[in-house]
N, C-alpha and C positions, 0 to 999 in steps of 0.2 A: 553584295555582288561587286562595288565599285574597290574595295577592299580588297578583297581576294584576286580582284585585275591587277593590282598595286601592287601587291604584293607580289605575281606570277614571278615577274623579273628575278627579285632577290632567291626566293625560294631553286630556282630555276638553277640557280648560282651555288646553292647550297645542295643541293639533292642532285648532283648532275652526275648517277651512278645510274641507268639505265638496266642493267641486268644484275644490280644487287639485292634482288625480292623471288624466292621461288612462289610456285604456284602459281602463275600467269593466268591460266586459266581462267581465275575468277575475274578478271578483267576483260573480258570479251564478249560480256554483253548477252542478254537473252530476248526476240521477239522480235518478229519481221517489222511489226508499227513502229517500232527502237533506232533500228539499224536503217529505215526508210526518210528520219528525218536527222539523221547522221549522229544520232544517240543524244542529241540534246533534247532528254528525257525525264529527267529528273524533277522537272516542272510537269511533266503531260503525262505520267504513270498515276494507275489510279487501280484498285481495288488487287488483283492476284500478283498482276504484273507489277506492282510496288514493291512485292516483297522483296523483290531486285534492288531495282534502280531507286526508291526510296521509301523505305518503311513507313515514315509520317505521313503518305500518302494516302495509305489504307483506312483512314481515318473518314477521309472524304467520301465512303462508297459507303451505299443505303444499302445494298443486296449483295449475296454469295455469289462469285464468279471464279472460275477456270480459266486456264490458259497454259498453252501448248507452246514449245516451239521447237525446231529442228535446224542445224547449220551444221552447212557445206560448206567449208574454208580450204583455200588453198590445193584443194582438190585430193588431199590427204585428214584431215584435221575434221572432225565432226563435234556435235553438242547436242545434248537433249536435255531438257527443260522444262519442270511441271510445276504449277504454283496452284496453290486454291486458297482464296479469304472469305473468310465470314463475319459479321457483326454479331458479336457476342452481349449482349444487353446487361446482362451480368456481371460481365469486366468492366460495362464502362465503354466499350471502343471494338474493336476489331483484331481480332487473331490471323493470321496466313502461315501457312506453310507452304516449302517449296524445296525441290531437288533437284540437282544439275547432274550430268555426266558428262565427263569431257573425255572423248576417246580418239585413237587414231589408226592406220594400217600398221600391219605391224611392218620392225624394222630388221635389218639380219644382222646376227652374231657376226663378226667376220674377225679373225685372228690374225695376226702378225704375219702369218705366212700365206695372207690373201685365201685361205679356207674359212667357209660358213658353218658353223655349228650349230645352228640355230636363230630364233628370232624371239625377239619382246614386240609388247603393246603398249607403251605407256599411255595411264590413265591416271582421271581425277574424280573425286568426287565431292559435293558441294550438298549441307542439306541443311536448311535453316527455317525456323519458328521465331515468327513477329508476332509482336500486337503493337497496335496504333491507338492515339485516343483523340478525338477533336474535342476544341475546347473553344470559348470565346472568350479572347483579351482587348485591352484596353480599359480604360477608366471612364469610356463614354461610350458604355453599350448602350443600345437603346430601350433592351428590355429591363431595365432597371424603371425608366420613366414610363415606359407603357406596363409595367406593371402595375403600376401608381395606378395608374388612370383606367385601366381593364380598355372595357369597349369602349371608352368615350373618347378613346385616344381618334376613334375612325369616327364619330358621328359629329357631321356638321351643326357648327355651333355652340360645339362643348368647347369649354377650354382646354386650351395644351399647352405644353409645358412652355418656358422659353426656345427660342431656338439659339440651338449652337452647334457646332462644329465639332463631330468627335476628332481625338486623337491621328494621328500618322497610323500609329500601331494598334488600332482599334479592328477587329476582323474575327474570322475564324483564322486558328491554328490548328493542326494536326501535328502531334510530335508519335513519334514512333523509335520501337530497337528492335533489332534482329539479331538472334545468337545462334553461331553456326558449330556445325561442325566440317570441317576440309581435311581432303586426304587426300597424295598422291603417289602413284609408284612409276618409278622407273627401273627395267630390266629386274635387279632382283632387290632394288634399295625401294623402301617405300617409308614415309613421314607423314603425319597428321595434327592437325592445328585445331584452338578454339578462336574463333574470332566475333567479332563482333560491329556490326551496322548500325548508324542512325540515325535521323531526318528526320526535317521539320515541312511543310510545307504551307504557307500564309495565304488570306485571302483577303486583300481590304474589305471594309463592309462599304465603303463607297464606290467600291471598284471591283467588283467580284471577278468579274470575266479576268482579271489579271493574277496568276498565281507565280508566286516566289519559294525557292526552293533551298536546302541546301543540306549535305551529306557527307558522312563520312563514313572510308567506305573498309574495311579489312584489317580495324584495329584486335589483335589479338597476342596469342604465344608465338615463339616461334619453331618453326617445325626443324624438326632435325632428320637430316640422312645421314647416316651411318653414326659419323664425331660429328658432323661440322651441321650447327645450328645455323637457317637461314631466315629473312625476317619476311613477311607477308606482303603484298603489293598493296599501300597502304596510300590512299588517295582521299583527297576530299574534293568536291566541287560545288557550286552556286549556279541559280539557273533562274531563267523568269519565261512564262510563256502568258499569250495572249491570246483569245477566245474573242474572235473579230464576226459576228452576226451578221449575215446580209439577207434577214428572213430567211430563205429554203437552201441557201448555200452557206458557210461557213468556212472563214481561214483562219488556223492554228500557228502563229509563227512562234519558236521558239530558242532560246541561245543560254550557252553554259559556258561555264569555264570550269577547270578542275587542274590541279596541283597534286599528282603523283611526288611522292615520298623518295621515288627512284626513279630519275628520268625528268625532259623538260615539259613543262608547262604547257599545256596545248586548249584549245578553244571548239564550239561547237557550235552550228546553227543550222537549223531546220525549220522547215514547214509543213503543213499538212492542208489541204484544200478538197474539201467537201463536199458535197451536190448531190438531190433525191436523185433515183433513176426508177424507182417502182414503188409501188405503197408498202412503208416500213420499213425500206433496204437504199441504202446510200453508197457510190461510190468515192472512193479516197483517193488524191495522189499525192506524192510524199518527193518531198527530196531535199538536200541538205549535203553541208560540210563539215570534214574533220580534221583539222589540223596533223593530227599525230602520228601520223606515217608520210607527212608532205615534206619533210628533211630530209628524209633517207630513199623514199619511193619516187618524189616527185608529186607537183601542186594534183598532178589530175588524181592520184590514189585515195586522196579526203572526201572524192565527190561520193554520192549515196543516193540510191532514189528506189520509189517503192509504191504499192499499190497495195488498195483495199476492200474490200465488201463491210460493208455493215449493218446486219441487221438489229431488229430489238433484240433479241437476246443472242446468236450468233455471229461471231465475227472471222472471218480469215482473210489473211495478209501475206505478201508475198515481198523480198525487198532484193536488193543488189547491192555489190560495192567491189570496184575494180581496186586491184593490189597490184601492177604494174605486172613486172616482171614474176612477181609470186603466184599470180594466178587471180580468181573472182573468188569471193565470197557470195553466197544466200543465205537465204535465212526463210525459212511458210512456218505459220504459227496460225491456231484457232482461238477461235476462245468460246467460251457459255456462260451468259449472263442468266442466275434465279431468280425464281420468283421470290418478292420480299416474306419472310419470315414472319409470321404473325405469333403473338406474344399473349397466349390467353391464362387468364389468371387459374389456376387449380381450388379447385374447393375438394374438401375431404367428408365422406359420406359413409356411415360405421353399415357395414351388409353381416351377418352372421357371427358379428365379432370382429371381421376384420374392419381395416380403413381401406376405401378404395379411391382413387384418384379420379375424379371426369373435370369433364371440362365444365365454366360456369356458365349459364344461359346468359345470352345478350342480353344487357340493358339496354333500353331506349335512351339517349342523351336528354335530357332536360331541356331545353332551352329557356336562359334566366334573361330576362327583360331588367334593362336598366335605367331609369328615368335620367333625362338630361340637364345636368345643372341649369339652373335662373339665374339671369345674368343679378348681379349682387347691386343695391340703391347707394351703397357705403361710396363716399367719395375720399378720396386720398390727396 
C-alpha cells in the first residue's frame, strides 16, 4: 500500500494520457454497497460481488451467493450487472461468474447540412469466469504445532509447544484470476477484447478483522475499431479495510489507492456503519470519498453516500453520488446469500446389473479419548 502511494506521483507523470484507453465502461464500477463507500472496495468485496472488484476475494465466502445491480448515471448512461459464486470443493476454491451491460439513449445521426437521418445506441458488454483459492502462508502456521499435539494442545496441563511469534506475513491468503471477454459498438464500428483480472486479498492470523488487498485490473489484447488499435483501461489499486466490533453494532472503515495506466492517480475512502434494527435484519449507512473526478468537477463531486438492509441471506442497497454539473449517479442492487453446500460421499450399489449412485448413510463420529501426558521425573 505504502508503495503504490510512492509511487502514484511518478506513475501520474508517466501515464498522464487520460483518454488514451477505449472501453471505459469497464471502469465504472458495479453495486450500490461499492459506490456507497465511494468504491474503496477492493478490501470489502466478498463472495459474487468480488468477481468485480477483486477476484482473490471469492476465496473468503463458505456459501453460493447472488448479486444484482442497476445504475443511473448522468441521467443518460445506464449498467446492469449479474455476478453468481460458488465453492467448488473439487477445484480447491471458488468459481464466479458474472456479466455487465453498459447501454445508453440513443443518439441522432445528424449530417453536415444540420438533417437527422437516423440514430445509434452505443453499447458494451462485459462477461467474465473466476475462480479463487484460499490458502494459509507463512512459516508459523499454527497448525503445523497443533497438529503435533492433536487435543492436548487445549487440555490444561498438557504440554505445549514453546511460544513464539508467528511471521508479519503469516495469515490467510486468497489469490484469484478472472478472464473476460469485452466488447463494444459504436454507431456502426464495433471491437472486442480478451482481458484479464487478478487479486489477492490477506488476513493476518493475529489480526483478522484487518484485510489487505490489491488488483489488477484490465490487462489484456487491444481492441480494434475499424484500422486503429486502442489499449484497454488498465489500472491497478491497493486497499485495506477494517472490521471494528462494538458487540451489536459494527464500523467498516475502508481506503484505496489505484494507478490508472491512462490518467492521474486518484485515492479512495469509505465507511460503512451497522446496527440490528429487528431479529436477523441490520441497517447500513455508507458514505465516502473519491478523488477522481475532484480536478475537473470540483472537491464536492468525490462525495458518495448510501444505505442498506441486511438480512441473513437477503440483502438490498441503495447509494448516491453527485457529478456537478453532469448530473447524479445511483446505483439499487440485491443480492441472496445459500445455503452451505453439503458434500456427501457416493457409494455405488450394482441393482440388475447396472451401478446406481445413492447417497452413503451417516456415520456416527467416534469420539477418541486422549490420556494426558505425566509430567516427566528426568531433570536437565
Amino acid at each position: 500500500m505504502a508503495l503504490l502511494l510512492c509511487a502514484a506521483p511518478a506513475a501520474g507523470a508517466v501515464f498522464d494520457d487520460v483518454g488514451g484507453a477505449a472501453l471505459q465502461f469497464l471502469r465504472l464500477g458495479t453495486g450500490a454497497r461499492s459506490l456507497g463507500m465511494a468504491e474503496a472496495y477492493t478490501a470489502v468485496a466478498s463472495g459474487a460481488e468480488a468477481v468485480y472488484w477483486n477476484p482473490g476475494a471469492m476465496g473468503q465466502s463458505d456459501r453460493p451467493d447472488f448479486a444484482y445491480s442497476h445504475a443511473e448515471m448522468l441521467g443518460l448512461l445506464r449498467m446492469e450487472h449479474a455476478a453468481y459464486a460458488r465453492p467448488v470443493p473439487r477445484l480447491g476454491g471458488t468459481m464466479g461468474v458474472a456479466a455487465s451491460i453498459f447501454h445508453q439513449d440513443s443518439i441522432p445521426v445528424v449530417t453536415n447540412t444540420n438533417k437527422t437521418i437516423g440514430s445509434f445506441a452505443p453499447h458494451g458488454e462485459a462477461i467474465a469466469v473466476a475462480y479463487s483459492r484460499r490458502l494459509f502462508v507463512g512459516e508459523d502456521h499454527p497448525s503445523r504445532d497443533r497438529g503435533f499435539f492433536q487435543d492436548l494442545w487445549r487440555r490444561p496441563g498438557a504440554y505445549e509447544p514453546l511460544e513464539h511469534e508467528p511471521e508479519m506475513w503469516t495469515g490467510s491468503a486468497s489469490f484469484g484470476l478472472a478472464g473476460k471477454f469485452v466488447s463494444e459498438t459504436i454507431y456502426d464500428e464495433s471491437a472486442w477484447a480478451a482481458a484479464l483480472d487478478a487479486g489477492v486479498l490477506f488476513r493476518p492470523i493475529d489480526m483478522p478483522e484487518l484485510a489487505v488487498s490489491a488488483v489488477l485490473r484490465n490487462l489484456g489484447t487491444r481492441p480494434k475499431f475499424n484500422t486503429e488499435s486502442e489499449s484497454l483501461p488498465l489500472e491497478g489499486s491497493a486497499g485495506a479495510a477494517l472490521n471494528i466490533d462494538f458487540g451489536t453494532h459494527r464500523l467498516l472503515p475502508a481506503v484505496e489507492a489505484s494507478i490508472p495506466a491512462h490518467g492521474l492517480p486518484y485515492g479512495k475512502v469509505g465507511f460503512e456503519y451497522s446496527f440490528p434494527v429487528a431479529d436477523k435484519w441490520r441497517f447500513a449507512l455508507r458514505g465516502g470519498y473519491k478523488s477522481l473526478t475532484a480536478p475537473d468537477l470540483g472537491p464536492l463531486s468525490g462525495l458518495a453516500g448510501g444505505i442498506g438492509l441486511l438480512g441473513k441471506r437477503f440483502t438490498v442497497d441503495f447509494a448516491f453520488q453527485p457529478m456537478a454539473v453532469l448530473g447524479e449517479v445511483y446505483r439499487a442492487s440485491f443480492g441472496w446469500r445459500f445455503d452451505v453446500p453439503e458434500t456427501r460421499r457416493r457409494v455405488k450399489k450394482r441393482i440388475d446389473g447396472r451401478i446406481w449412485n445413492r447417497p452413503a448413510p451417516a456415520q456416527p463420529e467416534k469420539a477418541i479419548e486422549v490420556e494426558p501426558l505425566k509430567p516427566s521425573r528426568r531433570r536437565f
